[in-house]
N, C-alpha and C positions, 0 to 999 in steps of 0.2 A: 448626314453632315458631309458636305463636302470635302473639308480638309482630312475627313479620316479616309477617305477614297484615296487619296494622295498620299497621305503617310499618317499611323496612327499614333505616332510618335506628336506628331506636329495638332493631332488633334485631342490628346491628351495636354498639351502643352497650352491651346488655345481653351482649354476645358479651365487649368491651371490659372490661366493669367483673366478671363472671365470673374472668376470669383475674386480673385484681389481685386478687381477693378468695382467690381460691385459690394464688396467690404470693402473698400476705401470710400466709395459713397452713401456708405450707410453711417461713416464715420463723418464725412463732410459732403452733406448733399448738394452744398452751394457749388460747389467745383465744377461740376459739369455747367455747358454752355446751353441758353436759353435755345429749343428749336424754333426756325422762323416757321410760321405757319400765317395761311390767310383764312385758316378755317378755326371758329371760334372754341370748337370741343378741344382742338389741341394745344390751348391757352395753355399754358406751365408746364409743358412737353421740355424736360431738358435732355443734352445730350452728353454723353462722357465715349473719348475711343477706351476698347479695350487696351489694355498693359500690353507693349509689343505686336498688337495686332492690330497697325492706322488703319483698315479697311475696314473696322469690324467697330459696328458702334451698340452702345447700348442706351437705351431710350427711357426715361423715368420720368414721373411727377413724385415730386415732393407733396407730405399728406401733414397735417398738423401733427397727429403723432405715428407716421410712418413714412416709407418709401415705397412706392409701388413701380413698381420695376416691369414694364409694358413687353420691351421686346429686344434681340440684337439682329441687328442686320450685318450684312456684309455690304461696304461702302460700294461696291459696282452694281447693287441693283438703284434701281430709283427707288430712291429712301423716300421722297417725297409721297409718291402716290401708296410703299408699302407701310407706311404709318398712317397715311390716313384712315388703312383699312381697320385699324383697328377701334 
């Protein structure tokens, strides 16, 4: 992880604010913002930032009775083409 190269303080912190962000979505999955895609498999791809960390996104589809919770990027790569790898 990168941010623990830089300070392990700040990657413990991002560790932190990660899971409120993803217990908060488990609490209200509607919150996060629909991902635009022109590819069909990532229909209901939504997106939420992490808590304190606007570079860092987390990526989910809502499931009838769950959340599945795909991936987090960091906002400076091209999020476009590293979601569709999934």
């Amino acid at each position: 992880m990168y941010l623990a190269e830089g300070s392990i303080d700040a990657a413990f912190r991002f560790l932190e604010r990660a899971e409120q962000t993803i217990k908060g979505l488990s609490l209200f999955p509607a919150s996060g913002a629909p991902f635009p895609s022109r590819h069909p498999e990532l229909t209901g791809v939504r997106t939420k930032l992490v808590k304190d960390f606007p570079n860092h996104v987390v990526f989910y589809v809502e499931r009838d009775d769950a959340i599945e919770f795909i991936r987090v990027l960091r906002g400076g790569q091209d999020v476009s083409i590293e979601v569709e790898k999934i």
